[in-house]
GULUM-688407 format. One record per residue (C-alpha): x, y, z. Coordinates in pm, whole numbers, plus 50000, padded with zeros to 5 digits. Each point is the difference from the previous one (the first is absolute). Example, Ala and Ser with C-alpha at 12.3 -4.5 7.8 and 13.67 -1.06 7.14 Angstrom:
# GULUM-688407
512304955050780;501375034449934;
This chain:
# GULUM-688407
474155951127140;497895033850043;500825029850179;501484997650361;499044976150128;499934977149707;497034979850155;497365002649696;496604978349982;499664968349817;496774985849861;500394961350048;496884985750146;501154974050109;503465010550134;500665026250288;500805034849862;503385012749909;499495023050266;498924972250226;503004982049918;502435027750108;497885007850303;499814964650145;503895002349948;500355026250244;498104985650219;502264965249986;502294991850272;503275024649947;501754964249925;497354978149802;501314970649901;502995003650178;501684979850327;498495016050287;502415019750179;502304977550251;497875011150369;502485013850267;500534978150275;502205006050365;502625000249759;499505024949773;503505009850063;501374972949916;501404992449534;498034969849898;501494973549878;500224996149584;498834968649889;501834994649667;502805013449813;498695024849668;501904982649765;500715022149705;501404984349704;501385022549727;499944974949738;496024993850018;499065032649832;496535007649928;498345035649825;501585028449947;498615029750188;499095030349785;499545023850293;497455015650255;497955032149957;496665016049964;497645022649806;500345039149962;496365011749867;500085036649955;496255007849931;498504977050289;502645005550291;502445029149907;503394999749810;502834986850222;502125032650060;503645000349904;501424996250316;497634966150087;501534988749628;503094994650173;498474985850303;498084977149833;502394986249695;503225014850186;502344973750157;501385016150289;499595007250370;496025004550058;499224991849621;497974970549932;502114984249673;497124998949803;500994983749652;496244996949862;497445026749919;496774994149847;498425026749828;496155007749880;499035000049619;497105027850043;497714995949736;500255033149927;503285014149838;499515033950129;500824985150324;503384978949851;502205026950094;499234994550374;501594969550026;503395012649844;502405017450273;499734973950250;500604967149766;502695021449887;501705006550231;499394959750185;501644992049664;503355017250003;500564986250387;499474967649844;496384986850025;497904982849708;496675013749936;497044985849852;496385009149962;496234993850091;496905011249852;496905000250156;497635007849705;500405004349669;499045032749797;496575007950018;499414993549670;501114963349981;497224991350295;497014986149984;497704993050321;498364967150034;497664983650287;502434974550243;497724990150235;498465023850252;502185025749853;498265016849656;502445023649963;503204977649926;502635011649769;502324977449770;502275009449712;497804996349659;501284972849817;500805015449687;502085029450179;502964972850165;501925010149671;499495036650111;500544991350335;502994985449959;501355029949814;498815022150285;502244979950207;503285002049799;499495035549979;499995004750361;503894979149963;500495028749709;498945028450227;502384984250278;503124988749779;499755039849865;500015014750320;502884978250130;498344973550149;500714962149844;497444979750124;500724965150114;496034986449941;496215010349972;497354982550158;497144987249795;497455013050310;500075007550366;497894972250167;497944990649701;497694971550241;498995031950267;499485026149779;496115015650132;502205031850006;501864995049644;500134978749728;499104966749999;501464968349781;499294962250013;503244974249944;498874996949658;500375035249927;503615005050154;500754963349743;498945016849700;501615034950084;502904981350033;499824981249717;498905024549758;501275038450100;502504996650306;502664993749731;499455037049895;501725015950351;502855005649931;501544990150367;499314967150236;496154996050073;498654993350365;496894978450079;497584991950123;500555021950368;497114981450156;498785013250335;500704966750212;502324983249751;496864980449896;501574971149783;496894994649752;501015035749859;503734991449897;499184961649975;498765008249627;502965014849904;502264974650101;498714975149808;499575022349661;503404994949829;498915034049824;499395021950261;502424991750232;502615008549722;498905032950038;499735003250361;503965006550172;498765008550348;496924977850238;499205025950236;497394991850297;498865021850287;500114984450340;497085013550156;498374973850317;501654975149753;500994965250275;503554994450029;498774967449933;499095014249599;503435015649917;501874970449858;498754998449613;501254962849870;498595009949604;501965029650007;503074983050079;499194970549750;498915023549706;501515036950074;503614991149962;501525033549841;497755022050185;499785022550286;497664993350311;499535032950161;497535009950295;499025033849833;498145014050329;498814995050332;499975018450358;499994981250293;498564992850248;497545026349954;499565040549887;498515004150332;503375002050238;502725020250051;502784988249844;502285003350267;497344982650220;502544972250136;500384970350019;496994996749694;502575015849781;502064967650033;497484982649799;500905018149715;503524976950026;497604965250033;498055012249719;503445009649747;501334968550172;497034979249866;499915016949672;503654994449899;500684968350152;496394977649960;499035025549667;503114995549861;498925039949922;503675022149855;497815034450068;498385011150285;498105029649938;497705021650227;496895025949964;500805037450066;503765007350122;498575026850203;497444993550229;499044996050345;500254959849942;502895001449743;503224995950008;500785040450026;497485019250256;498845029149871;502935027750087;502024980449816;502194977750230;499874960950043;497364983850209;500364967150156;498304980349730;502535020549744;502904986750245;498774963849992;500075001549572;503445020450033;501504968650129;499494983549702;499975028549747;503545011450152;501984973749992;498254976049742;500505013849672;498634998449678;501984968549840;500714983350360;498874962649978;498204985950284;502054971650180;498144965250131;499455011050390;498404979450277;496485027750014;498954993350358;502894985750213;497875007650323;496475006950063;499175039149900;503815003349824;500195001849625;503135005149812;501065002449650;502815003849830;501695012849662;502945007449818;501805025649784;503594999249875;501914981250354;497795018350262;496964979350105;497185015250160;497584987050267;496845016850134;498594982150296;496495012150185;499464990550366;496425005250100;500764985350342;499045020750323;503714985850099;503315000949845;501494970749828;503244987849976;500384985749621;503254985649812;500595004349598;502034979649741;501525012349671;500754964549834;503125000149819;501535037850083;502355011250202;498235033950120;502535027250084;497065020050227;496595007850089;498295031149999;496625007350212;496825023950016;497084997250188;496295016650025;497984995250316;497935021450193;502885022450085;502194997349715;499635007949631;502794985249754;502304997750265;503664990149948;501264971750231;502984983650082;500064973149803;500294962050160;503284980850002;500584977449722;501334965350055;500934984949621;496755007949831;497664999050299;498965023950249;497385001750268;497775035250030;497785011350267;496825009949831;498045028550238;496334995250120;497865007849686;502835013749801;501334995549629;503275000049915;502214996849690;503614986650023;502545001849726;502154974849970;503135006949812;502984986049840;503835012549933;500555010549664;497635012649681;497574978449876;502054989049699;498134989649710;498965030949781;496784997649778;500134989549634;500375024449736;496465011549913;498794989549619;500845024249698;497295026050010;497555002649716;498915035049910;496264994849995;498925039649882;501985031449956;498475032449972;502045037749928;500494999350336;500174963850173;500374961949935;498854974950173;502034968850100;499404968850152;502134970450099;500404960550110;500744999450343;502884990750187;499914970550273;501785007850352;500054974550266;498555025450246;497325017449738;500835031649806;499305035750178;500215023749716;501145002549619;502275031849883;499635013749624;503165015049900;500085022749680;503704990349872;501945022149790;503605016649945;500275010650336;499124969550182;496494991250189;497145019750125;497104987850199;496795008449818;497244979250203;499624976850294;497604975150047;498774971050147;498164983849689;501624992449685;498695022449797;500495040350018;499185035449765;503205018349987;499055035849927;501575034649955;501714988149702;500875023649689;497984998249699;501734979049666;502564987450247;501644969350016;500924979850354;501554972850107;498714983850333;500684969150273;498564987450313;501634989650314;498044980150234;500865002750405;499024977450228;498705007150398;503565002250174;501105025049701;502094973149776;500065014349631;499544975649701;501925002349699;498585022449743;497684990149757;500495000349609;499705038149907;497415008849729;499245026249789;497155024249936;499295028949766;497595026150126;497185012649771;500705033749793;498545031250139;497105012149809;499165028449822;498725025650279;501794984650278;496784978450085;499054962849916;496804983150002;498984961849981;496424993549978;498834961950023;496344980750011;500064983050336;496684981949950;497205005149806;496244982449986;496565007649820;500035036149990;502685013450224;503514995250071;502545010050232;503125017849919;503235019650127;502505024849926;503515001250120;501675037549940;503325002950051;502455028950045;502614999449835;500905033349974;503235015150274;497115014650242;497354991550172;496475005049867;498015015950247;496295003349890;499274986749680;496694993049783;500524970449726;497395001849712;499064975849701;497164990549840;498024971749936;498334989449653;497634971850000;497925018650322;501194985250276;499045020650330;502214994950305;497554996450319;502434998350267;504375006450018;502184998850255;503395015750063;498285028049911;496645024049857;498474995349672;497895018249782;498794995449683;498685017749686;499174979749677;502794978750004;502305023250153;501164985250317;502395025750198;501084986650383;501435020250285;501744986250309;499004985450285;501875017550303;502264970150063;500974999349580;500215039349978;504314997850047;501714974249705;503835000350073;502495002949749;500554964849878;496204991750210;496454986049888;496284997850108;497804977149912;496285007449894;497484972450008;496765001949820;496114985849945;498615007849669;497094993149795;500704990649623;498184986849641;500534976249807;504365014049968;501905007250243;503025022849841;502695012050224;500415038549958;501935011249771;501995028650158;500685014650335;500785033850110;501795013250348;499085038050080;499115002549594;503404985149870;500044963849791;500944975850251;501764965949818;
């Protein structure tokens, strides 16, 4: 999407507008596609009467739910502050639970270190993050005529090597600034792109085929605007590229209820991820505490889980008018409606098999982590409804309640009285409300331990690790890296993937570590296999460089420089110089400024690279032109002194 609103042109012809699209949205019935709200009659007063029992059957599990969210873009909407952090990926009182954030891959690095303090910080309370780029770097484009539009743009095909690497340097940027991320998106809404970059199905196939295998984290794709099938079709049915693809994501934009369900995806993804990567709904015109059209926003996450079969439900800007935070930070009504789910369905909940839509306008759902099962059930009704619930094959100890309606937001209720596993709940006129259903005692099956790490790289100053991972009959909510020595354990890293940097280590030091994997209701595994890793020896100068090729064609290549400190202070403000031989000329760098004399290259940093920690590195990306050779340089100096 573009800046606020995200409502950008298309060029199609013969197809309305993006634009269009989101306009006529707005201007849909507050409840398209939904049951038409029950009428009042003389007796409004008066509970309906439920018309079947919402069986919920604990043994019929279906996906696992990776969590709910949205998108923090710095440079189009403003940076979330650090107070609406906590709001958005907090989990108490007035917070919205957010476990999800997507992110923007600017094609510009200046603009990287934007995106840093708020991932950040969504990571330490717990959320994944992953990342979407909307064009590649200038350099990599080409423009081309599609249609009535002369002006197109599309990634050059011979840059996806370098645009791939542009990519994984984004996860390098991230991963040194604290931030593991979870995936990156190929492109945001490659099929509506008059605004940004466009690419066919056949493009996204080969990318995938050929250069996805380069990133160096889980790839995303396609992120069509209206979850178009033809786009992500392709890909299911190349053995190659869907290999390399880990995550479908689809936007839901005017896409029919009718269209969620995706029978190839089920038949060909297994061992993937179906995520809904964005939407807002119904519209970007409303309030968002306009009620009841916030309710929809339950229909529509109803829909998405349930007929989608979607684990992530993500939406546009967290703070907006129409988002899920208003814009002085506190939770609107459409934030309430997601916090139903986002608060009390976690990441590595399964959902249950629940009758949807017991009664005309009620749709419930239901899911389950550790013994507590959770059910979410939307009345759009003008009347209240009296409805009864099932828990096959439990024993339920008690059932907790909170409601949102016109005037209440996250309420807590009484909960209903529980007869054996079945209890009957008043649901309010046009109202959502989550129950909790739980059970005496701990959920008691721990997960398995995770697989013996493998130390994949190891610098002076970190190694990185990755893992098998464990199984857990309620999905696994974190993994623990322990560094294990004389003096027992100490927790180095958290994460939800399995695979993690562990930095601020000592230069020409060995370490033994293990990984413990936890699951939702806090059960610990046993501990992995321990292994053991040698950091690199400091070099002469306290500095380190690697230099690599990345990619190279007819004339030009691409490059990049890692420098590392590994000195006992931090470096800050530093120029690195070296010197090329066979007259290569670097055109553009970034991470930092570049000039050049002869062959003598010397760099200064960019603003977010001027500070290298103790034990820290940047990473400096290059375009060069070359000859016929292509030698590395032979020598680099930091502030004048040999650098190894």
């Amino acid at each position: 999407m573009t800046p606020a609103p995200q409502e950008p042109p298309t060029d199609r012809p013969a197809a309305p507008s993006r634009r269009t699209v989101l306009a006529a949205l707005g201007a849909l019935p507050v409840l398209a596609a939904a049951a038409a709200p029950l009428p009042a009659t003389a007796a409004t007063t008066a509970t309906a009467t439920a018309t079947a029992t919402v069986l919920i059957d604990p043994a019929a599990r279906r996906q696992s739910i990776r969590g709910f969210g949205g998108m923090n873009h710095p440079l189009w909407a403003g940076d979330l502050t650090a107070a609406q952090r906590e709001t958005a990926f907090g989990n108490g009182p007035g917070q919205l639970g957010f476990t999800v954030l997507r992110i923007h891959v600017d094609e510009d690095r200046a603009n990287w270190s934007r995106e840093v303090a708020t991932a950040k910080r969504a990571a330490e309370l717990g959320a994944i993050v992953f990342a979407t780029p909307w064009n590649p770097p200038a350099a990599l484009v080409e423009t081309f005529v599609r249609g009535s539009q002369a002006d197109a743009r599309r990634l050059r095909h011979d840059q996806y090597g370098a645009y791939a690497q542009h990519l994984e340097d984004f996860r390098v940027f991230m991963a040194d600034n604290g931030v593991g991320l979870y995936a990156v998106s190929v492109q945001n809404e490659p099929d509506y792109a008059q605004d940004w970059t466009w690419w066919t199905s056949d493009e996204i196939v080969r990318f995938l085929r050929e250069n996805a295998g380069a990133i160096g984290t889980r790839v995303i794709a396609p992120e069509s605007f209206q979850y178009v099938k033809g786009l992500s079709d392709p890909v299911l049915n190349d053995p190659a590229a869907l290999a390399n693809l880990d995550v479908l994501g689809a936007h839901l934009y005017g896409t029919p209820y009718a269209d969620f369900p995706y029978p190839l995806f089920q038949q060909k993804g297994q061992g993937k991820e179906l995520w809904m990567t964005e939407v807002y709904y119904p519209n970007s015109s409303d309030s968002a505490d306009l009620w009841p059209q916030a309710l929809g926003v339950g229909e529509h996450i109803h829909h998405a889980l349930v007929d989608g079969g979607f684990q992530a439900y993500v939406w546009w800007y967290i703070r907006r008018s129409y988002g899920p935070m208003r814009e002085d930070g506190q939770l609107s009504k459409r934030g309430a409606v997601m916090a139903h789910f986002a608060k009390f369905v976690r990441p590595g909940h399964v959902r249950l098999d629940a009758l949807a839509n017991p009664q005309p306008g009620v749709w419930t759902s239901a899911y389950q982590g550790g013994s507590a099962v959770t059910v979410v059930a939307v009345n759009q009704g003008s009347a209240a409804v009296s409805q009864q619930f099932a828990v096959a094959g439990t024993a339920p100890s008690g059932v907790s309640a909170w409601v949102t309606d016109a005037a209440r937001t996250l309420t807590a209720q009484a909960g209903p009285a529980l007869s054996g596993g079945t209890f009957t709940a008043t649901l309010p006129a046009q109202s959502v409300t989550t129950f909790v259903v739980t059970s005496g005692g701990a959920e008691p099956m721990p997960p398995t331990a995770p697989g013996t790490p493998v130390v994949e790289a190891v610098t002076a100053a970190s190694a990185t690790l990755s893992w098998a991972p464990s199984t857990d009959d309620t999905g696994v909510a974190r993994y623990d890296v322990v560094r294990v020595d004389a003096a027992g354990e100490t927790v180095v890293a958290s994460t939800t993937t399995t695979r993690v940097t562990v930095t601020g280590l000592a230069a020409g030091t060995g370490y033994a570590f293990a990984v413990y994997a936890f699951d939702p209701p806090g059960n610990r595994s046993p501990r992995s296999t321990a292994v053991t890793a040698t950091t690199a020896a400091a070099p002469a100068g306290g500095c380190g460089v690697d230099y690599r090729v990345t990619n190279s064609w007819d004339g030009g290549f691409q490059g990049e420089i890692v420098l590392r400190n590994t000195g006992p202070a931090a470096l800050t403000g530093w120029t690195l110089s070296f010197a090329f031989t066979a007259g290569q000329v670097v055109s553009q760098l970034w991470g930092g400024t570049a000039t050049q004399s002869g062959g003598a290259v010397s760099v200064a940093p960019a603003d977010y690279t001027r500070t290298i920690p103790s034990g820290g590195s940047v990473t400096l990306g290059f375009l060069a032109t070359r000859g016929a050779t292509n030698p590395a340089p032979a020598a680099f100096a930091l502030n004048g002194a040999a650098c190894g």
